[in-house]
C-alpha atoms as one frame of an Amber mdcrd trajectory, in Angstrom:
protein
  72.191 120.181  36.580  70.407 119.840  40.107  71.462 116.517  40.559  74.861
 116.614  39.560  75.059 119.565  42.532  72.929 117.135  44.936  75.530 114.206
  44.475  78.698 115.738  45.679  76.490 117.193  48.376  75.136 113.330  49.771
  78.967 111.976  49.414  79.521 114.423  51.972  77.193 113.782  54.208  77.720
 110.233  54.109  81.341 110.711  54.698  80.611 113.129  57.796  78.462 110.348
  58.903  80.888 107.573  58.435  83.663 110.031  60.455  81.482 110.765  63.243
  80.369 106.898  63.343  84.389 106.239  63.811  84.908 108.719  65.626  81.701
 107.354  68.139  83.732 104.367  68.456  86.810 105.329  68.881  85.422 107.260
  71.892  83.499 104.381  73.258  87.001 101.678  72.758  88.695 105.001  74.880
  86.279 104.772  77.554  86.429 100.950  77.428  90.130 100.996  77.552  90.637
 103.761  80.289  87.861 101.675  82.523  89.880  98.057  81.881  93.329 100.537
  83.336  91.552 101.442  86.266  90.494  98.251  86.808  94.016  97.231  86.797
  95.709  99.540  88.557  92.801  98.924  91.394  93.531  95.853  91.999  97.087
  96.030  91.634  96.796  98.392  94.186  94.788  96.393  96.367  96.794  93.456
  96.334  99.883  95.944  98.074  97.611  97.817 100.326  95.952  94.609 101.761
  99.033  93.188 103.104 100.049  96.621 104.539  97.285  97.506 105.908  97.192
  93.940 107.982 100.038  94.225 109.056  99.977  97.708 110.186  96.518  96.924
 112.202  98.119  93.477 113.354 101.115  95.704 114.809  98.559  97.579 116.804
  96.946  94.272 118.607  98.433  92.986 121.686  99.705  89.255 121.036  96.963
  87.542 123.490  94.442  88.483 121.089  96.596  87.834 118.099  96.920  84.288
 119.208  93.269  83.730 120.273  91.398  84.800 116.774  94.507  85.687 114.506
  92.014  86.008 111.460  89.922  89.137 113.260  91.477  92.348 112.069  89.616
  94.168 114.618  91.043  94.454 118.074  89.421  95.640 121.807  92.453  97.026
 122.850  95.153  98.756 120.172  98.253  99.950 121.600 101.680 100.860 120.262
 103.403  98.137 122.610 105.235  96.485 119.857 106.672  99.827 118.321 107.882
 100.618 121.424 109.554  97.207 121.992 110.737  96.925 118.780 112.419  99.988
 119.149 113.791  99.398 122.582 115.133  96.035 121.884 117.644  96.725 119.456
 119.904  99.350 117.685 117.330 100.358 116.058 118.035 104.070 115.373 121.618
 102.722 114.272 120.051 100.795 111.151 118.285 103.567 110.180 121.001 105.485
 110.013 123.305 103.105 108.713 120.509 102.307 105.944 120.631 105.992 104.843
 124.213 107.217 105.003 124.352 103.519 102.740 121.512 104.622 100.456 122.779
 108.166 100.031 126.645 107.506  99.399 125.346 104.560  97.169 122.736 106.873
  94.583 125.745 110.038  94.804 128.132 107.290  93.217 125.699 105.358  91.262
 124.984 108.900  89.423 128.110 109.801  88.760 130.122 106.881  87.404 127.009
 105.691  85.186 126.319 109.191  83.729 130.586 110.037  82.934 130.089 106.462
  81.303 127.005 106.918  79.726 128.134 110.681  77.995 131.863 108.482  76.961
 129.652 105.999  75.615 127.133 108.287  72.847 130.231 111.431  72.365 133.325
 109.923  72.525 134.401 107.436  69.835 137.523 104.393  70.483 137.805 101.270
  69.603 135.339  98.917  70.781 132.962 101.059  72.080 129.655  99.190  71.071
 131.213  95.917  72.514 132.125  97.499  76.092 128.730  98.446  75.569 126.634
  95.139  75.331 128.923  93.575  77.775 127.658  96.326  80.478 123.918  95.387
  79.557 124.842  91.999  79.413 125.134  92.515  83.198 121.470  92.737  83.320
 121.061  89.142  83.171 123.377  88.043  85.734 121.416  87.513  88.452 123.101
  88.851  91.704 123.435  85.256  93.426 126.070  84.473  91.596 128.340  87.275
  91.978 127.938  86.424  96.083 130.795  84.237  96.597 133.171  86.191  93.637
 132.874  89.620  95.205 132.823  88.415  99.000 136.426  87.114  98.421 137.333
  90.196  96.495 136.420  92.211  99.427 137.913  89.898 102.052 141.227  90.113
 100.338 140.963  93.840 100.418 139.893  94.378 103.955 136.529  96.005 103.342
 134.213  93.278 105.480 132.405  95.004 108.084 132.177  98.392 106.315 130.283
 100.694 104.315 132.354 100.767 101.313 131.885  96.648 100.984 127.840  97.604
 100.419 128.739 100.518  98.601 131.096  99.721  95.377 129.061  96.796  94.446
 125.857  98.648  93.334 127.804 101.984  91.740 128.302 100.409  88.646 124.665
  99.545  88.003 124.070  98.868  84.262 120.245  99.806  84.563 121.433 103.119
  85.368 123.848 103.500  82.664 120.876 102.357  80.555 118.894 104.969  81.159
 121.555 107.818  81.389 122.654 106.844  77.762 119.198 107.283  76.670 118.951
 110.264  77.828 122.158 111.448  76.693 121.512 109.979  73.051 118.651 112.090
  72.662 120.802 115.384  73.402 120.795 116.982  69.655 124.511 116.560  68.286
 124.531 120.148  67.017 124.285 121.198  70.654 127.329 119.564  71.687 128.867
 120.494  68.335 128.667 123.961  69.235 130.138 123.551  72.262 132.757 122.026
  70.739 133.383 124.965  68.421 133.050 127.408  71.106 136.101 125.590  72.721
 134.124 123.379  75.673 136.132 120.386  76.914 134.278 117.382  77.153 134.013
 117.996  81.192 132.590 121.225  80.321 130.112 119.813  78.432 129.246 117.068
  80.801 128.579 119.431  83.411 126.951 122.182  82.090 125.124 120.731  79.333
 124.126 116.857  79.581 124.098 117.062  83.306 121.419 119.969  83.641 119.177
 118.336  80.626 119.384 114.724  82.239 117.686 116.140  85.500 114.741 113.641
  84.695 117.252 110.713  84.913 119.047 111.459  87.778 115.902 111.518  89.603
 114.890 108.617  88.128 118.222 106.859  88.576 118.317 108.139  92.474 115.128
 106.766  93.452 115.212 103.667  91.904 118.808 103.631  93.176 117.878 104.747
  96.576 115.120 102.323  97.250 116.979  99.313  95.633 119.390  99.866  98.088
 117.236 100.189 100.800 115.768  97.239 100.485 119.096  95.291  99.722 119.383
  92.079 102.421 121.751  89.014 100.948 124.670  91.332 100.637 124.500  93.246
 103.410 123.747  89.968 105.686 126.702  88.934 104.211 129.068  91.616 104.560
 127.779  93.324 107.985 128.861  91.376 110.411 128.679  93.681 113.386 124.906
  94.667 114.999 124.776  98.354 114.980 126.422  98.633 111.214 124.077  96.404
 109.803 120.922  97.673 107.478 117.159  98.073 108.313 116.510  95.002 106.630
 118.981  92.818 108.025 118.597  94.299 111.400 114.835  93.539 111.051 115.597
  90.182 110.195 117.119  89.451 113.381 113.908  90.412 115.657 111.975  87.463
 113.874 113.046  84.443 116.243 113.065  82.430 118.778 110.336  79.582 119.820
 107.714  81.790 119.825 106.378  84.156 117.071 105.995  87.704 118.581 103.485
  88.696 115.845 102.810  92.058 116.816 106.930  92.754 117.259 107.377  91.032
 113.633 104.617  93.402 111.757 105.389  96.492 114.349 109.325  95.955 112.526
 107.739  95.707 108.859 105.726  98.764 109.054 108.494 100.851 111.096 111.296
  98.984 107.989 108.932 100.191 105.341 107.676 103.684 106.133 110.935 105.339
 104.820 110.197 104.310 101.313 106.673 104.772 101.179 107.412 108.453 102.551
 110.041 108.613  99.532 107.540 107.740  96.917 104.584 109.805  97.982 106.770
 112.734  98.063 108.613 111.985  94.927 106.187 109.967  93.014 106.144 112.426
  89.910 109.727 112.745  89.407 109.744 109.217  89.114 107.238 109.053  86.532
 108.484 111.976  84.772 112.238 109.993  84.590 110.972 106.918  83.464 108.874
 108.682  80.259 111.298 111.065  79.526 114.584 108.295  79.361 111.709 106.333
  76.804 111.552 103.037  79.023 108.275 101.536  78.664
Protein backbone atom coordinates (compact mmCIF):
# COMPACT_ATOMS: atom_id res chain seq x y z
CA UNK A 1 0.00 0.00 0.00
CA UNK A 2 3.12 2.35 0.72
CA UNK A 3 4.37 2.05 -2.55
CA UNK A 4 1.47 2.42 -4.55
CA UNK A 5 1.18 6.04 -2.47
CA UNK A 6 5.12 6.61 -3.12
CA UNK A 7 4.65 6.19 -7.02
CA UNK A 8 2.20 8.87 -7.83
CA UNK A 9 4.25 10.92 -5.41
CA UNK A 10 7.93 10.41 -7.64
CA UNK A 11 5.81 11.03 -11.07
CA UNK A 12 5.35 14.26 -9.59
CA UNK A 13 8.38 15.18 -8.72
CA UNK A 14 9.86 14.14 -11.81
CA UNK A 15 7.37 16.10 -13.72
CA UNK A 16 8.07 19.34 -11.48
CA UNK A 17 11.58 18.65 -12.35
CA UNK A 18 11.15 18.21 -16.01
CA UNK A 19 8.87 21.76 -15.89
CA UNK A 20 11.34 23.66 -14.05
CA UNK A 21 14.22 22.11 -16.38
CA UNK A 22 12.00 23.74 -19.42
CA UNK A 23 11.18 26.32 -17.86
CA UNK A 24 15.35 26.94 -17.02
CA UNK A 25 15.68 26.98 -20.63
CA UNK A 26 13.23 28.76 -21.81
CA UNK A 27 14.61 31.52 -19.54
CA UNK A 28 18.14 31.11 -20.64
CA UNK A 29 16.90 31.05 -24.91
CA UNK A 30 14.97 34.58 -23.44
CA UNK A 31 18.05 35.99 -22.21
CA UNK A 32 19.93 34.71 -25.29
CA UNK A 33 17.39 36.15 -27.56
CA UNK A 34 16.87 39.62 -25.81
CA UNK A 35 20.99 39.92 -25.78
CA UNK A 36 21.21 38.91 -29.85
CA UNK A 37 18.18 42.21 -30.11
CA UNK A 38 20.33 44.44 -28.39
CA UNK A 39 23.04 43.51 -30.25
CA UNK A 40 21.12 44.43 -33.24
CA UNK A 41 19.55 47.32 -32.55
CA UNK A 42 23.27 48.57 -31.31
CA UNK A 43 24.69 48.38 -34.19
CA UNK A 44 21.94 49.38 -36.25
CA UNK A 45 22.11 52.28 -34.31
CA UNK A 46 25.62 52.83 -34.70
CA UNK A 47 25.77 52.57 -38.24
CA UNK A 48 23.13 56.00 -38.28
CA UNK A 49 24.79 57.77 -35.48
CA UNK A 50 28.34 57.40 -37.00
CA UNK A 51 27.60 59.22 -40.07
CA UNK A 52 25.75 61.94 -38.07
CA UNK A 53 27.86 62.44 -35.71
CA UNK A 54 30.82 63.08 -38.51
CA UNK A 55 29.20 65.13 -40.09
CA UNK A 56 27.92 67.22 -37.37
CA UNK A 57 31.72 67.50 -35.90
CA UNK A 58 33.00 67.97 -39.63
CA UNK A 59 30.42 71.04 -39.80
CA UNK A 60 32.15 72.48 -36.81
CA UNK A 61 35.91 72.42 -38.45
CA UNK A 62 37.03 75.24 -40.49
CA UNK A 63 37.83 73.92 -44.18
CA UNK A 64 41.83 74.54 -43.89
CA UNK A 65 41.93 71.84 -41.50
CA UNK A 66 39.34 69.78 -43.25
CA UNK A 67 41.54 69.72 -46.26
CA UNK A 68 44.90 69.17 -44.46
CA UNK A 69 43.95 65.78 -42.34
CA UNK A 70 40.22 65.19 -43.51
CA UNK A 71 40.33 61.73 -41.60
CA UNK A 72 40.98 63.57 -37.91
CA UNK A 73 37.61 64.12 -36.33
CA UNK A 74 39.16 66.27 -33.83
CA UNK A 75 39.67 69.91 -34.62
CA UNK A 76 41.95 72.98 -32.81
CA UNK A 77 39.60 75.43 -33.65
CA UNK A 78 35.51 74.60 -33.88
CA UNK A 79 33.40 77.34 -34.93
CA UNK A 80 29.88 77.68 -36.31
CA UNK A 81 31.26 79.48 -39.59
CA UNK A 82 29.55 77.18 -41.93
CA UNK A 83 26.03 77.42 -40.16
CA UNK A 84 26.25 80.83 -40.40
CA UNK A 85 27.18 80.83 -44.12
CA UNK A 86 24.97 78.34 -44.97
CA UNK A 87 22.34 80.25 -43.64
CA UNK A 88 23.34 83.56 -45.07
CA UNK A 89 23.87 82.35 -48.51
CA UNK A 90 20.59 81.33 -49.45
CA UNK A 91 16.76 81.43 -48.75
CA UNK A 92 17.24 79.41 -46.30
CA UNK A 93 14.43 80.26 -43.82
CA UNK A 94 12.13 80.14 -47.06
CA UNK A 95 12.76 76.22 -47.49
CA UNK A 96 12.04 75.63 -44.19
CA UNK A 97 9.04 77.07 -44.38
CA UNK A 98 8.09 75.98 -47.63
CA UNK A 99 9.13 72.30 -46.42
CA UNK A 100 6.55 72.57 -43.57
CA UNK A 101 3.48 74.38 -44.85
CA UNK A 102 4.27 71.25 -47.75
CA UNK A 103 4.57 68.59 -45.04
CA UNK A 104 1.59 69.81 -43.05
CA UNK A 105 -1.05 70.42 -45.95
CA UNK A 106 0.36 67.06 -47.37
CA UNK A 107 -0.30 64.60 -43.85
CA UNK A 108 -3.98 66.89 -43.25
CA UNK A 109 -4.94 65.46 -46.83
CA UNK A 110 -3.15 62.26 -46.76
CA UNK A 111 -5.42 61.53 -43.49
CA UNK A 112 -8.40 62.36 -44.71
CA UNK A 113 -8.89 60.94 -48.20
CA UNK A 114 -7.15 57.50 -47.11
CA UNK A 115 -9.23 57.11 -43.90
CA UNK A 116 -13.04 58.20 -45.87
CA UNK A 117 -11.57 55.45 -48.30
CA UNK A 118 -10.42 53.11 -45.97
CA UNK A 119 -14.04 53.21 -43.67
CA UNK A 120 -15.96 52.92 -47.67
CA UNK A 121 -13.74 50.15 -48.19
CA UNK A 122 -14.53 47.56 -44.74
CA UNK A 123 -18.60 49.26 -44.20
CA UNK A 124 -19.88 50.02 -47.31
CA UNK A 125 -20.59 47.24 -49.83
CA UNK A 126 -20.83 47.94 -54.18
CA UNK A 127 -19.78 46.26 -56.76
CA UNK A 128 -16.24 45.66 -57.11
CA UNK A 129 -15.10 46.64 -54.00
CA UNK A 130 -12.28 43.98 -53.36
CA UNK A 131 -10.93 44.74 -56.94
CA UNK A 132 -10.70 48.71 -56.39
CA UNK A 133 -9.09 47.35 -53.52
CA UNK A 134 -5.98 45.33 -54.79
CA UNK A 135 -5.56 47.78 -57.52
CA UNK A 136 -4.86 50.59 -54.68
CA UNK A 137 -2.19 48.15 -53.05
CA UNK A 138 -1.09 47.26 -56.27
CA UNK A 139 0.24 50.85 -56.18
CA UNK A 140 2.73 49.72 -53.73
CA UNK A 141 4.87 48.29 -56.28
CA UNK A 142 5.07 51.01 -58.67
CA UNK A 143 8.02 52.52 -57.95
CA UNK A 144 7.69 56.40 -58.06
CA UNK A 145 10.20 56.87 -61.14
CA UNK A 146 7.91 55.96 -63.33
CA UNK A 147 5.01 58.00 -62.57
CA UNK A 148 7.72 61.19 -63.12
CA UNK A 149 7.14 61.95 -66.63
CA UNK A 150 3.02 60.83 -66.48
CA UNK A 151 2.15 63.21 -63.67
CA UNK A 152 4.65 66.13 -64.71
CA UNK A 153 2.56 66.49 -67.95
CA UNK A 154 -0.64 66.11 -66.04
CA UNK A 155 0.32 69.01 -63.99
CA UNK A 156 1.77 71.10 -66.82
CA UNK A 157 -1.47 70.85 -68.66
CA UNK A 158 -3.24 72.02 -65.58
CA UNK A 159 -1.09 74.92 -64.62
CA UNK A 160 0.09 73.70 -61.23
CA UNK A 161 4.19 73.87 -61.99
CA UNK A 162 5.77 76.07 -59.60
CA UNK A 163 3.28 75.53 -56.75
CA UNK A 164 2.41 73.84 -53.71
CA UNK A 165 -0.51 71.97 -54.84
CA UNK A 166 1.86 70.19 -57.75
CA UNK A 167 3.89 68.56 -54.47
CA UNK A 168 0.84 68.22 -52.69
CA UNK A 169 -1.92 65.98 -54.67
CA UNK A 170 0.61 63.49 -55.66
CA UNK A 171 1.32 61.97 -52.18
CA UNK A 172 -2.58 62.34 -50.73
CA UNK A 173 -3.57 59.30 -52.16
CA UNK A 174 -0.88 57.16 -50.55
CA UNK A 175 -1.90 53.45 -50.59
CA UNK A 176 0.41 52.65 -47.48
CA UNK A 177 -1.80 54.85 -45.66
CA UNK A 178 -4.99 53.46 -46.77
CA UNK A 179 -3.32 50.18 -45.74
CA UNK A 180 -3.04 50.85 -42.49
CA UNK A 181 -6.31 52.92 -41.92
CA UNK A 182 -8.29 49.81 -43.25
CA UNK A 183 -6.64 47.76 -40.72
CA UNK A 184 -7.50 49.65 -38.27
CA UNK A 185 -10.91 50.18 -39.30
CA UNK A 186 -11.43 46.28 -39.93
CA UNK A 187 -10.75 45.60 -36.48
CA UNK A 188 -13.65 48.08 -35.27
CA UNK A 189 -16.29 45.30 -33.89
CA UNK A 190 -19.31 45.29 -36.49
CA UNK A 191 -21.85 45.34 -33.65
CA UNK A 192 -20.50 48.78 -32.80
CA UNK A 193 -21.25 50.25 -36.01
CA UNK A 194 -24.42 48.16 -36.13
CA UNK A 195 -25.70 49.99 -33.32
CA UNK A 196 -25.06 53.04 -34.66
CA UNK A 197 -26.80 52.14 -37.43
CA UNK A 198 -29.91 51.28 -35.45
CA UNK A 199 -29.70 54.30 -33.42
CA UNK A 200 -30.08 56.22 -36.80
CA UNK A 201 -26.11 57.39 -37.39
CA UNK A 202 -25.31 58.24 -41.03
CA UNK A 203 -22.30 56.82 -42.23
CA UNK A 204 -20.51 60.46 -41.72
CA UNK A 205 -21.66 60.23 -38.28
CA UNK A 206 -20.09 57.24 -37.78
CA UNK A 207 -16.88 58.12 -39.46
CA UNK A 208 -16.43 60.93 -37.29
CA UNK A 209 -17.40 60.08 -34.08
CA UNK A 210 -16.67 56.54 -33.98
CA UNK A 211 -13.79 55.16 -36.40
CA UNK A 212 -12.09 58.48 -36.35
CA UNK A 213 -11.62 58.76 -32.42
CA UNK A 214 -10.63 54.79 -32.20
CA UNK A 215 -8.07 55.11 -35.20
CA UNK A 216 -6.08 57.82 -33.15
CA UNK A 217 -3.08 55.26 -33.24
CA UNK A 218 -3.17 55.40 -37.10
CA UNK A 219 -3.44 58.80 -37.73
CA UNK A 220 -0.41 59.30 -35.79
CA UNK A 221 1.14 56.71 -37.38
CA UNK A 222 -0.03 57.72 -40.84
CA UNK A 223 1.09 61.59 -40.03
CA UNK A 224 4.51 60.86 -39.15
CA UNK A 225 5.37 58.54 -41.58
CA UNK A 226 3.49 60.92 -43.89
CA UNK A 227 5.17 63.93 -42.55
CA UNK A 228 8.71 62.76 -42.75
CA UNK A 229 8.25 61.04 -46.21
CA UNK A 230 7.45 64.23 -47.36
CA UNK A 231 10.08 65.94 -45.86
CA UNK A 232 12.53 64.19 -47.24
CA UNK A 233 10.88 64.08 -50.81
CA UNK A 234 13.69 65.52 -53.59
CA UNK A 235 12.97 64.08 -57.41
CA UNK A 236 9.55 65.60 -57.41
CA UNK A 237 9.98 68.58 -55.90
CA UNK A 238 13.35 69.26 -58.07
CA UNK A 239 11.13 68.68 -60.67
CA UNK A 240 8.22 70.70 -60.06
CA UNK A 241 9.85 73.79 -58.03
CA UNK A 242 11.30 75.68 -60.31
CA UNK A 243 11.62 78.96 -58.50
CA UNK A 244 14.49 79.35 -55.43
CA UNK A 245 12.60 80.48 -52.47
CA UNK A 246 9.50 77.85 -53.15
CA UNK A 247 11.65 75.06 -53.38
CA UNK A 248 12.06 72.30 -50.35
CA UNK A 249 14.86 71.82 -47.72
CA UNK A 250 16.15 69.13 -49.66
CA UNK A 251 16.26 70.53 -52.95
CA UNK A 252 17.36 73.83 -51.67
CA UNK A 253 20.22 71.93 -49.91
CA UNK A 254 21.07 70.37 -52.98
CA UNK A 255 21.93 73.48 -54.61
CA UNK A 256 24.74 74.64 -51.93
CA UNK A 257 26.81 71.43 -52.97
CA UNK A 258 28.81 72.92 -56.08
CA UNK A 259 31.09 74.50 -57.75
CA UNK A 260 35.01 73.53 -58.32
CA UNK A 261 35.66 73.31 -54.96
CA UNK A 262 34.00 71.18 -52.18
CA UNK A 263 33.10 73.51 -49.22
CA UNK A 264 33.01 70.53 -46.79
CA UNK A 265 32.15 72.23 -43.78
CA UNK A 266 29.12 74.31 -45.81
CA UNK A 267 27.99 70.73 -47.31
CA UNK A 268 27.75 68.87 -43.68
CA UNK A 269 26.80 72.41 -41.83
CA UNK A 270 23.47 72.04 -44.64
CA UNK A 271 22.95 68.18 -43.72
CA UNK A 272 22.81 68.62 -40.09
CA UNK A 273 20.75 72.07 -40.25
CA UNK A 274 18.31 69.74 -43.35
CA UNK A 275 18.04 66.96 -40.84
CA UNK A 276 17.43 68.34 -37.35
CA UNK A 277 13.65 68.88 -38.04
CA UNK A 278 13.03 65.21 -38.27
CA UNK A 279 15.17 63.98 -35.71
CA UNK A 280 13.35 66.64 -33.34
CA UNK A 281 9.98 64.98 -34.75
CA UNK A 282 10.94 61.51 -33.79
CA UNK A 283 12.41 62.06 -30.37
CA UNK A 284 9.36 63.85 -29.44
CA UNK A 285 6.97 61.52 -31.07
CA UNK A 286 8.82 58.32 -31.07
CA UNK A 287 6.05 56.38 -29.02
CA UNK A 288 3.14 57.32 -30.98
CA UNK A 289 4.88 55.93 -33.74
CA UNK A 290 5.47 52.72 -32.22
CA UNK A 291 2.20 52.56 -30.65
CA UNK A 292 0.56 53.10 -34.53
CA UNK A 293 2.54 50.67 -36.11
CA UNK A 294 1.52 47.68 -33.31
CA UNK A 295 -1.79 48.67 -32.94
CA UNK A 296 -2.68 48.81 -37.14
CA UNK A 297 -0.85 44.91 -36.80
CA UNK A 298 2.08 45.73 -39.35
CA UNK A 299 4.99 43.77 -38.47
Amino acid sequence: MATAVAAPAADTDRSGTRRSRRGGEQDRSGRLFNRLAATCMTLFALIWLVPFLWALITSLRPNEEIAANPTNPWGSNWNLDAYSYAWNSSPLGWWYVNSFIISSLTVVFTVVVCSMAAFALVNLNFRGKYVLFGLILAGLMVPVEALVLPQFLEFRAIGLLGTYWAVILPSVALPVALFVFHSFIKAIPVALIEAARLDGASWWRIYSQIAMPLSRPAISAVAILTFITSWNAFLWPLLVLTQTKSQTIPVGLSSLVGGSAIQYAETMASAVLGILPLLAVFLVLQRQIAQGVANTGIK
